[in-house]
N, C-alpha and C positions, 0 to 999 in steps of 0.2 A: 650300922651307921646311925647315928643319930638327927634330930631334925638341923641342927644346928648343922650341922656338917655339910650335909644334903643342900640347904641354904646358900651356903657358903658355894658350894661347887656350882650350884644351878646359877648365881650371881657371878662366878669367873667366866661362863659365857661355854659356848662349845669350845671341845679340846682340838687342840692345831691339828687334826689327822685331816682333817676335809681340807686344810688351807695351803696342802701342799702342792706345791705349781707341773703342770705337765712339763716336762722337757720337751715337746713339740709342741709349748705353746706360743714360742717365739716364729716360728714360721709361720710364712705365707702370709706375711704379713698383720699379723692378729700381734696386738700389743698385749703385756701381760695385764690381766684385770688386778686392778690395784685391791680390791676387795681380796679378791684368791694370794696375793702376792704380800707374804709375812716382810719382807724385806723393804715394801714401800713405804713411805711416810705418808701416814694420811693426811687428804685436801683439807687445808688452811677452813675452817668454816668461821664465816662473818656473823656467828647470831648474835654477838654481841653489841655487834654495830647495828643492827636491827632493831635491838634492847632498846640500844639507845636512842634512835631514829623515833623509835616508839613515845619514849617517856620523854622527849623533846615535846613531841606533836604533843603529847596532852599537856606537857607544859603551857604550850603556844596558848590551846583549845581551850583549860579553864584556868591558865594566869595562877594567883597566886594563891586559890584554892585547890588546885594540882599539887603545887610547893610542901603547900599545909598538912595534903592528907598522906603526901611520901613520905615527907620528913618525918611525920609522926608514928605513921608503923615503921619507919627503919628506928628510930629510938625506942620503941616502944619493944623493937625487936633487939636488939642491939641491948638493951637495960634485962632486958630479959636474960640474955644469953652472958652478960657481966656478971647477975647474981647467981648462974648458976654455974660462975666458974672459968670463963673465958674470958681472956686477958687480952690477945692477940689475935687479931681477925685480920684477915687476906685483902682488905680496903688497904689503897694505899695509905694511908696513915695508922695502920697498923696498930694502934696502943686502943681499945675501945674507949679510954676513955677520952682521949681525942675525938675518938669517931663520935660520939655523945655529943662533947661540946659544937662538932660540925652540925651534927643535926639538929639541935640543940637551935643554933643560929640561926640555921634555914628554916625550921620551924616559926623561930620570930620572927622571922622576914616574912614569911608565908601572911601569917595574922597580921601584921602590919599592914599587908600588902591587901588582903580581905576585907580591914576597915578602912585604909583608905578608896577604897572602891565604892562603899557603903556611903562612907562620909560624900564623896564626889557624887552619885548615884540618888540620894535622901538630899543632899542639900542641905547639911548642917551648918 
């Protein structure tokens, strides 16, 4: 076998032999463990409402210098990942060069939003 192979198999994760369910695990009242149980759909997980809860709060916390510095690694990420070939990204808007001009916007919002804080703050 090769590394590569090896890799591959150790990233599919253990093989289904351990996941198979007792037949007397239904009794006596013991519900089937959804982990041991191939058949269950696994719990809904909210980390992305979390994500988001997250990247709000620091919204809130530093205003439009939060804006600025998102905005600008997701373009920065985003420009990055155009020149090397991707077209289509999983954002809903889909076409990266969409998602550019989005962030693109937010970005200038962000800076505008940084001077006039400056400006209101200095008293120009």
């Amino acid at each position: 076998m090769s590394s590569a192979s090896d890799a591959r198999r150790i990233a599919a994760g253990p093989t289904p032999s351990h996941l198979v369910r007792s037949k007397h695990s239904a009794r006596h009242g013991h519900r089937p463990d959804p982990d041991a149980d191939p058949q269950s759909p696994p719990p809904f997980d909210p980390l992305r409402l979390c994500i988001f809860a997250t990247i709000a709060l620091l919204g809130w916390v530093a205003g439009p210098v939060a804006l600025a510095v998102f905005a600008a690694v997701g373009f920065a990420g985003y420009w990055k990942a155009r020149r090397r070939g991707l077209t289509k990204s999983k954002c809903y808007l889909r076409d990266t060069r969409l998602v550019l001009a989005y962030l693109g916007a937010l970005l200038a919002a962000g800076l505008w939003g940084i001077y006039s804080l400056a400006v209101q703050l200095i008293g120009f």
